[in-house]
N, C-alpha and C positions, 0 to 999 in steps of 0.2 A: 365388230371387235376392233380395239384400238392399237395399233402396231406404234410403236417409239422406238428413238434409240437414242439412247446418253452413252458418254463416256463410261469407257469402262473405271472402276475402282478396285486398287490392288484387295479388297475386302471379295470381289468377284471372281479374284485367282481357281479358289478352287470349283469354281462351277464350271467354268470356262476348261480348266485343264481334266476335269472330268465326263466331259461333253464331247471337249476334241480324240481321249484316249477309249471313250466308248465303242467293245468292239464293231457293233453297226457302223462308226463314222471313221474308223480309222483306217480303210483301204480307201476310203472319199477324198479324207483331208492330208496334210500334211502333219506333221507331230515337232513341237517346239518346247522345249522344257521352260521351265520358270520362270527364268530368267530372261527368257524371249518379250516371254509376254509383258514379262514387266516395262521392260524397256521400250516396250509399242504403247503400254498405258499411260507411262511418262511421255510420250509421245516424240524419242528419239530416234533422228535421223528419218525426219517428214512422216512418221508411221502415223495410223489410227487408229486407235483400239475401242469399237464401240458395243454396249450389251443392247440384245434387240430387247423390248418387252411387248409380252401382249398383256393387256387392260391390266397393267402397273406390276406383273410377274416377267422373271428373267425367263426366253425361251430360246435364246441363242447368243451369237456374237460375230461384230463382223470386223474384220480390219482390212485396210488399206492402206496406201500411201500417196504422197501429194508428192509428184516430179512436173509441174508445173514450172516450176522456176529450172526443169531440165528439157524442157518441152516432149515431158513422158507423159502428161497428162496426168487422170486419179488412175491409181491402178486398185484393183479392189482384191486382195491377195486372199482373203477367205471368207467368207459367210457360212454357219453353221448354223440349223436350227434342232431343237431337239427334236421336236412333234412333228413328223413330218406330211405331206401333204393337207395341210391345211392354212395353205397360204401364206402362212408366216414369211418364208422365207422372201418370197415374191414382193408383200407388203413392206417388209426392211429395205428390200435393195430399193424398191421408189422410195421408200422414205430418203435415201441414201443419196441416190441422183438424186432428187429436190435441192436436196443442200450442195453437195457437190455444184450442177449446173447453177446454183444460185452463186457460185464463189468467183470472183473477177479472173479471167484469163484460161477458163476451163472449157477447153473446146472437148474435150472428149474422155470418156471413161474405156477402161479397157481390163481386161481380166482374162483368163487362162484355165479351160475347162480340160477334165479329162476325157479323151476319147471315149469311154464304156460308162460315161456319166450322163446319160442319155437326159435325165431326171431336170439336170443342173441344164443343161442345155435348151431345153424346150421349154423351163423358166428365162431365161434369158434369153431366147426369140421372142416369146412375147413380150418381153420390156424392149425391142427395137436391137439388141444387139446381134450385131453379123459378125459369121465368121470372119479373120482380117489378118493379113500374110504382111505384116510390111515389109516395105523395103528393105536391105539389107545397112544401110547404114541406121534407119531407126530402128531396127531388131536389136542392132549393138548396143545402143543406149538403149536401149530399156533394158535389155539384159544387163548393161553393167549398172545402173544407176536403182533396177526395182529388181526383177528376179529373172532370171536366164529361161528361157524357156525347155524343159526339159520335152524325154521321148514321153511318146502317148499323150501329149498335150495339144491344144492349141488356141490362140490369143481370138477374142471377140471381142469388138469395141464399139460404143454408142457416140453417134458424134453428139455435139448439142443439138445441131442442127435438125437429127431426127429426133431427138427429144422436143422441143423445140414443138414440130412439126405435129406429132402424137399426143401432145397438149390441148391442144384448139378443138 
């Protein structure tokens, strides 16, 4: 099966804000009104708003953000897929890192799971990411420049290096 991801288009609002308000995904994810999205699809203030597909059908959507130029790395701020356990999600996020690690200056991705997210988490062990405490002066910036880390959370990050590594 073929996993892609394009940009999102304001034409994909309401699948996207129908997807994230699904009562199955909404004790998962976070909840952004319209205008959220809009402005991550215009791609303001380093956001990215991408729809996953499988074999050329919309079956999720993930956004992120580029703090590269704040040495916060990609931060990948949400992945949702609708169908679940069928790899979707898993196939997005490498498709994700691919392009990601392919981008000049990108030592690492990093992202923020829920503790009782067990699902989400043992997805992202197998893509190489570790649990990761930083230090307290790069916990500041990344809280001030992508997203504060809240309670029942906690930060996982892929260097390139074990990408890199997991490649060969």
């Amino acid at each position: 099966m073929d996993t892609r991801l394009r940009p999102t288009r304001p034409d994909d609002l309401a699948y996207v804000t129908a997807l994230e308000r699904d009562p199955a995904n909404r004790e998962h994810i976070g909840q952004w009104d319209d205008a959220e999205h809009l402005g991550a699809i215009a791609r303001e203030r380093r956001r990215e708003h991408w729809i996953i597909e499988r074999d050329g059908r919309r079956a999720g959507y993930l956004i992120a953000f580029d703090g590269t130029d704040r040495a916060a790395g990609i931060y990948v701020k949400r992945i949702l897929v609708g169908d679940k356990d069928r790899g979707i999600g898993t196939a997005a996020l490498t498709a994700f890192l691919e392009d990601a690690f392919s981008r000049p200056g990108v030592d690492f991705v990093w992202l923020m799971v829920r503790d009782a997210n067990l699902r989400a988490q043992a997805v992202y062990e197998k893509l190489a990411f570790r649990r990761y405490e930083p230090p307290p002066a790069e916990a500041a910036n990344w809280d001030a420049n992508m997203d504060p880390a809240g309670e029942g959370v906690f930060r996982m990050r892929l260097e390139a290096s074990a990408r890199r590594s997991r490649a060969r």
